[in-house]
C-alpha positions in Angstrom: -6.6 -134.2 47.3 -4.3 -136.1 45.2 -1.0 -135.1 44.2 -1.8 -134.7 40.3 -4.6 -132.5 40.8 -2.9 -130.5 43.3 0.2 -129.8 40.5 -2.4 -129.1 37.8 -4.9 -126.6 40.3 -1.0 -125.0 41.5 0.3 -124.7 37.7 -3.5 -123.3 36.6 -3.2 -120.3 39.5 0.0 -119.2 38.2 -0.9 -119.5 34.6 -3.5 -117.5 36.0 -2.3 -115.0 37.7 1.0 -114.8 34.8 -1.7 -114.1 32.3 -3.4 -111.2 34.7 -0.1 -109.6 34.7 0.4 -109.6 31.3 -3.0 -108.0 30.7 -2.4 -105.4 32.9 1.1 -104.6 31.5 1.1 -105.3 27.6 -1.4 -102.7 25.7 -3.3 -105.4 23.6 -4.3 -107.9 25.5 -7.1 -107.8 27.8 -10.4 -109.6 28.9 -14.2 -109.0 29.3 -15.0 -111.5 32.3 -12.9 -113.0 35.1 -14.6 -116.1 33.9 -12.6 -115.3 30.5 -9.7 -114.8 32.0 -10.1 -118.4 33.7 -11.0 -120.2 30.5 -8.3 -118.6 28.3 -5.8 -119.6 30.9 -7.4 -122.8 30.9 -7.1 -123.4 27.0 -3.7 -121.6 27.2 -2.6 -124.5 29.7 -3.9 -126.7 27.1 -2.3 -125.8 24.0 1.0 -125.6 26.1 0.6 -129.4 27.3 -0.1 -131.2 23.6 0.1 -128.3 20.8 3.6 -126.6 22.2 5.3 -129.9 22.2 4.8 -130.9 18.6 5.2 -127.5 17.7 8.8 -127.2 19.8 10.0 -130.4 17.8 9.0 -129.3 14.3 10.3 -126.0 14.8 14.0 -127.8 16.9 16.4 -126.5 14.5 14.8 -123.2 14.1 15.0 -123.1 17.9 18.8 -124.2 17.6 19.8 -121.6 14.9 18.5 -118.5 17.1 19.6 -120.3 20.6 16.3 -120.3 21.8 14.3 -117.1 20.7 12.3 -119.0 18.4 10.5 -120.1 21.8 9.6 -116.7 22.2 7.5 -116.9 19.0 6.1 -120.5 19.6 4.4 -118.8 23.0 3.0 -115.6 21.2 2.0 -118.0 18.6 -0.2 -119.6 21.4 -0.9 -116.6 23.2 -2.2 -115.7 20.0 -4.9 -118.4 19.3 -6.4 -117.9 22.8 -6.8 -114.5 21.8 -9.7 -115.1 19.8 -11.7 -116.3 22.3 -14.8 -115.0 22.8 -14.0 -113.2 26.2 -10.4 -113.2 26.0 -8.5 -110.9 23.6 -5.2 -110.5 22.1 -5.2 -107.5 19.1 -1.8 -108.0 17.8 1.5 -110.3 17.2 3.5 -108.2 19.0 1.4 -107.8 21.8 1.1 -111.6 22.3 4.9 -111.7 21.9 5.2 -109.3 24.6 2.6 -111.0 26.6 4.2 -114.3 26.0 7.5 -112.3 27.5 5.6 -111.2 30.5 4.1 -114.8 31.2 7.3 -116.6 31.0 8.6 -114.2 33.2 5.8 -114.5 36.2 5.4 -117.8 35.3 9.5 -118.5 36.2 9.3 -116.3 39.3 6.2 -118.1 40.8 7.4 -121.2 39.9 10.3 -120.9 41.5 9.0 -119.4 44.6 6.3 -122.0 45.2 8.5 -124.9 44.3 6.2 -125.6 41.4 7.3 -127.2 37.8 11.1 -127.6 36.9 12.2 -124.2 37.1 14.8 -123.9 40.0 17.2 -121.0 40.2 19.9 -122.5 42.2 23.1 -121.1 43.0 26.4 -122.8 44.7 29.0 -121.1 46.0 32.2 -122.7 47.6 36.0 -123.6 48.0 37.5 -126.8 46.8 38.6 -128.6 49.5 42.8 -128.8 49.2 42.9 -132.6 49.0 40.4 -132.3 45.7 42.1 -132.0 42.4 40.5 -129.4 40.1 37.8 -130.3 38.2 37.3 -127.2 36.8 33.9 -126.4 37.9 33.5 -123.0 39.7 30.3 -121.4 40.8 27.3 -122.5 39.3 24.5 -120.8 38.4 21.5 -123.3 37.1 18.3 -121.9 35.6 
């Protein structure tokens, strides 16, 4: 299978399963099919490839001024428009915003435990050695 297909089919499940969660945790949004669920994931993965881009650069100092929130709203925005789907169903704003919460969130955990993406929660813990001036950098933790 080549390595593209592989990342896409990986980065689909968890969409996927992120999505499932979210419909069984956010009153609001749910879905008639499985075959639904697969297609609004689908579309969902979509939007997020050429839609949330364009969207994340119009919106960039928006996104600056509330350090980041304004993300929040971008993905309930898109949670949103998959939500009226045929089989696939999102009744409010706020429960897209809570099921864009609840995505990001699987999404991130997944991610990180299969390796998938660019989220990495890494953290590095040590001594300077005595010989090594200070460079001021103590424990890191990168997410």
């Amino acid at each position: 299978m080549p390595t593209k297909l592989k990342e896409f089919l990986q980065r689909w499940l968890i969409t996927t399963v992120a999505v499932l969660v979210a419909a069984h945790i956010v009153k609001g949004i749910r879905y008639d099919t499985p075959e639904g669920l697969i297609v609004a994931t689908l579309v969902l993965g979509l939007l997020n490839a050429f839609i949330r881009p364009v969207l994340m650069f119009l919106s960039l100092p928006l996104v600056v001024v509330t350090l980041g929130f304004f993300i929040f709203i971008i993905n309930a925005v898109l949670l949103y428009l998959v939500g009226q789907m045929k089989h696939f169903h999102v009744d409010t704003f706020g429960a897209a915003f809570w099921g864009g919460l609840v995505i990001s969130i699987v999404s991130l955990i997944l991610n990180s435990l299969t390796g998938t993406g660019n989220a990495r929660v890494t953290v590095q813990r040590g001594q300077k050695p005595p010989d090594k001036p200070d460079t001021g950098s103590g424990p890191v933790i990168d997410v």
